[in-house]
KOLLO-217636 format. One record per residue (C-alpha): residue in three letters; x, y, z. Coordinates in nm, 3 decimals. Layout:
N
 code      px      py      pz
  Ala       X       Y       Z
...
END
This chain:
204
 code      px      py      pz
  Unk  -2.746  -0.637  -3.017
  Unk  -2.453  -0.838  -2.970
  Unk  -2.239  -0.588  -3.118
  Unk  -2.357  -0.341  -2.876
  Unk  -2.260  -0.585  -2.598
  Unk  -1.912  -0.654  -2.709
  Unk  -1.882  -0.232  -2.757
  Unk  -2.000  -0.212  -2.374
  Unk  -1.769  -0.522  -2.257
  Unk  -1.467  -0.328  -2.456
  Unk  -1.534   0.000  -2.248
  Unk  -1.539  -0.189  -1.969
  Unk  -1.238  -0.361  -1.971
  Unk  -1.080  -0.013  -2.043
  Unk  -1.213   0.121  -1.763
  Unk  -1.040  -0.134  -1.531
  Unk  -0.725   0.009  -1.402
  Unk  -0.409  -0.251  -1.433
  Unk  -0.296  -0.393  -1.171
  Unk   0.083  -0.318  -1.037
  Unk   0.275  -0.589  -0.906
  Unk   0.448  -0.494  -0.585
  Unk   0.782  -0.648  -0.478
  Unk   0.755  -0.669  -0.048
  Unk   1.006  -0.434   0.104
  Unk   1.253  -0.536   0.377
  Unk   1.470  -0.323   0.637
  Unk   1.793  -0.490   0.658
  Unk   2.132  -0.413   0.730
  Unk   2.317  -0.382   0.384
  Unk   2.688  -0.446   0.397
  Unk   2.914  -0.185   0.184
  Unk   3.298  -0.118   0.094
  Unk   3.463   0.168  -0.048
  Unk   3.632   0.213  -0.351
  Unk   3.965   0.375  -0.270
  Unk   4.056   0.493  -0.627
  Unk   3.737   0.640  -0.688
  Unk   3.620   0.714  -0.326
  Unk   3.280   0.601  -0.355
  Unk   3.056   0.320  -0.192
  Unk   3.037  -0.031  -0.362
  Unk   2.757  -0.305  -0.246
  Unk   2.973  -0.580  -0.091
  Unk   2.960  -0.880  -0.306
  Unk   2.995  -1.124   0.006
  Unk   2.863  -1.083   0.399
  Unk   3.076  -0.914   0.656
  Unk   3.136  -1.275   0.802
  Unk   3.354  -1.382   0.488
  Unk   3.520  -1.027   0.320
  Unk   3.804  -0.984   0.444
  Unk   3.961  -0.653   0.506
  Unk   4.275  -0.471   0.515
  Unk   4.452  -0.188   0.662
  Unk   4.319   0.120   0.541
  Unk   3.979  -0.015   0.436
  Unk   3.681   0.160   0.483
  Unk   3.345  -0.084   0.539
  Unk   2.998   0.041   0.563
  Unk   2.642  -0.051   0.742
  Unk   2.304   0.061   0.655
  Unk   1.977  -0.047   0.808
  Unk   1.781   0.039   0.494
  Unk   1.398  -0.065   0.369
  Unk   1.440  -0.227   0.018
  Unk   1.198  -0.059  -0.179
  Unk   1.162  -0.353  -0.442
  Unk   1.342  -0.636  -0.591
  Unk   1.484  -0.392  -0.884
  Unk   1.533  -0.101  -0.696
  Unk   1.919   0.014  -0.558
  Unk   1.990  -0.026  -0.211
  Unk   2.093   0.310  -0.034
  Unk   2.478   0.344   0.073
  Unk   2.583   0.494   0.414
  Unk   2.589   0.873   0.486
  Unk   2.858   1.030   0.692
  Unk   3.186   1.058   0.616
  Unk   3.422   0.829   0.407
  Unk   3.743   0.958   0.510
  Unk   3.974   0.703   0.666
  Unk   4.264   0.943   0.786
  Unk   3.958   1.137   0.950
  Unk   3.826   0.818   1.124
  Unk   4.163   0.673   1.208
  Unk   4.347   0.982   1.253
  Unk   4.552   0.763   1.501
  Unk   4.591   0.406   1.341
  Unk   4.668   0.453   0.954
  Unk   4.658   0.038   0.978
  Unk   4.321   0.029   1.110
  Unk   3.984  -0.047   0.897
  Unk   3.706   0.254   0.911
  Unk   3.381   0.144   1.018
  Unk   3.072   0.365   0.893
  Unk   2.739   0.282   1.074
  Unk   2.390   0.425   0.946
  Unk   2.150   0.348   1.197
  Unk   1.884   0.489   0.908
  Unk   1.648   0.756   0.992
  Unk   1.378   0.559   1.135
  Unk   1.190   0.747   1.505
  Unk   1.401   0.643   1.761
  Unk   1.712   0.587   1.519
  Unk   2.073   0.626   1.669
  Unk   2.245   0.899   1.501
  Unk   2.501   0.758   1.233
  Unk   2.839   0.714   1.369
  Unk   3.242   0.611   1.275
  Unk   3.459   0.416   1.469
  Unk   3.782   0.292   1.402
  Unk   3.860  -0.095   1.455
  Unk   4.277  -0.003   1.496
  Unk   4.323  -0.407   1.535
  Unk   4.100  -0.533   1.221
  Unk   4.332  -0.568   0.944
  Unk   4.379  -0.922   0.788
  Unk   4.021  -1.032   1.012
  Unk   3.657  -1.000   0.827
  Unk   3.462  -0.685   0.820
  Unk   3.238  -0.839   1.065
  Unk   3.516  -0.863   1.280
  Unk   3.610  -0.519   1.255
  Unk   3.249  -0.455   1.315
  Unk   3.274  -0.621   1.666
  Unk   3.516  -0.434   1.760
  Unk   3.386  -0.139   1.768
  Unk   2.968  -0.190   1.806
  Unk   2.878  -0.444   1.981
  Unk   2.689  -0.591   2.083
  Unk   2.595  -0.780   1.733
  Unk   2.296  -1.008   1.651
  Unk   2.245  -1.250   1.360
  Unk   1.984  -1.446   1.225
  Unk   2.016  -1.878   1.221
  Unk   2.090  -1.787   0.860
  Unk   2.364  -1.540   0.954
  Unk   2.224  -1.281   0.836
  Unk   2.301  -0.972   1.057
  Unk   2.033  -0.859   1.199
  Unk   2.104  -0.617   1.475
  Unk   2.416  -0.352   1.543
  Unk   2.471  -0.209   1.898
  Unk   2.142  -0.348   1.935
  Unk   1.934  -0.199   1.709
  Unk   1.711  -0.287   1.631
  Unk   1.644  -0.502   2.001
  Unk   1.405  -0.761   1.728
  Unk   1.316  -0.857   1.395
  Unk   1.571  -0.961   1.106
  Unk   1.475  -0.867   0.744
  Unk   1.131  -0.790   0.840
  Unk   0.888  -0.692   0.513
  Unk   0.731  -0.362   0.618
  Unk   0.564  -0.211   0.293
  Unk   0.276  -0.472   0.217
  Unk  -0.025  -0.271   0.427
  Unk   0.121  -0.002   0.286
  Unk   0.075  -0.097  -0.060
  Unk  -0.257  -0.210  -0.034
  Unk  -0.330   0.135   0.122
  Unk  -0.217   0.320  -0.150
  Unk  -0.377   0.039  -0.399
  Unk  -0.727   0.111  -0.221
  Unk  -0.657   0.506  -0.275
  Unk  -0.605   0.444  -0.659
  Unk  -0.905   0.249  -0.714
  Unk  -1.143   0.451  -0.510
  Unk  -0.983   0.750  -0.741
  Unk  -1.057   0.549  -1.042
  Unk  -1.476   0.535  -0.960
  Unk  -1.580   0.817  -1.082
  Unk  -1.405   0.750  -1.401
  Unk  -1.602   0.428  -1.439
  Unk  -1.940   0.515  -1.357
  Unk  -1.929   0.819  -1.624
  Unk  -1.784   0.545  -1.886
  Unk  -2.025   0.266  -1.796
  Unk  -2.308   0.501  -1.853
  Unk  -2.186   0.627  -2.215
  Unk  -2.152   0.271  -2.268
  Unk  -2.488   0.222  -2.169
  Unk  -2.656   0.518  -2.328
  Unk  -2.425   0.365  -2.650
  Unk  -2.624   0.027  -2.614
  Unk  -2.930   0.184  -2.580
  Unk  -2.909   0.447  -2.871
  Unk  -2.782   0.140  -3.105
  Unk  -3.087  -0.072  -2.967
  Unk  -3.325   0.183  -3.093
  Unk  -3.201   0.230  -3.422
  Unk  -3.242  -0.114  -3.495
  Unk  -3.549  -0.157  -3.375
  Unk  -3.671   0.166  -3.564
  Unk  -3.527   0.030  -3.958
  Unk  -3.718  -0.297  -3.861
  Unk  -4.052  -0.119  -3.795
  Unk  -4.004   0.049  -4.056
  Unk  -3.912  -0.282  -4.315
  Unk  -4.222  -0.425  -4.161
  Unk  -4.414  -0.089  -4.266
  Unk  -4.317  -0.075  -4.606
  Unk  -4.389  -0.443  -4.661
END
């Protein structure tokens, strides 16, 4: 009998699905700065409020969700052309701005800070979209006031446990047709024990 209890805990535990550990998400503003030999975005290694830029730089903002600690953030969109955003100050630092794509989003946007050069990318920033909010921590929080509240707010937790919910209400079925083999398992190995000791106690 104990046998056929360990067999039924076994199928059991197999029928219970494993649990996935979710990393919160966070919308934030991510900081970015393009590569000019290769011509493609590059996650800024400091905050706006300490790289420093120079003429001819291009700098971009994203209000992004982080989808979890491992996965990569998202770069602008829009155009990374600097003679096409400062068609009129070659000196000047390109500012890219992707207001995400969020209801009620601003549409993404370039500007061109012409007197930025030598300053931080934050100042450049200020130049061209303020007004700017940041957090005690400095963390930047808002850009031309967007959003109006919040600063690296997790948004994906009642989401998760939705779709967690979902899996394991999918997974029922699954278990009640495996707990009852188990049980009709138990039940079958019951019997046939019970049946070769009638029948030892018959032949004696």
């Amino acid at each position: 009998m104990r046998r056929a209890l360990a067999l039924l805990g076994a199928v059991l535990l197999l029928c219970v699905p494993a649990t996935q550990a979710w990393a919160a998400s966070y919308t934030y503003w991510s900081f970015w700065q393009l590569d000019a030999e290769s011509g493609a975005w590059g996650y800024a290694t400091q905050g706006p409020g300490t790289a420093r830029v120079s003429g001819g730089d291009v700098v971009g903002f994203h209000f992004t969700t982080s989808e979890s600690a491992t996965a990569p953030p998202q770069a602008p969109r829009g155009t990374t052309e600097h003679a096409g955003i400062c068609p009129d100050a070659p000196d000047g630092v390109a500012v890219v701005i992707d207001f995400g794509t969020a209801d009620g989003a601003p549409a993404a946007r370039t500007a061109c800070a012409a007197g930025a050069a030598g300053s931080t990318a934050a100042a450049a920033l200020a130049e061209v979209a303020k007004p700017l909010r940041y957090g005690s921590d400095g963390l930047l929080c808002g850009i031309s006031d967007y959003p109006a509240t919040g600063c690296g707010e997790p948004v994906a937790a009642a989401e998760e446990e939705d779709e967690a919910a979902d899996d394991g209400a999918s997974f029922l079925p699954t278990i009640a047709t495996l707990s009852a083999v188990a049980l009709l398992a138990v039940a079958a190995l019951w019997h046939n024990r019970r049946r070769r000791r009638d029948d030892a106690s018959g032949a004696a």
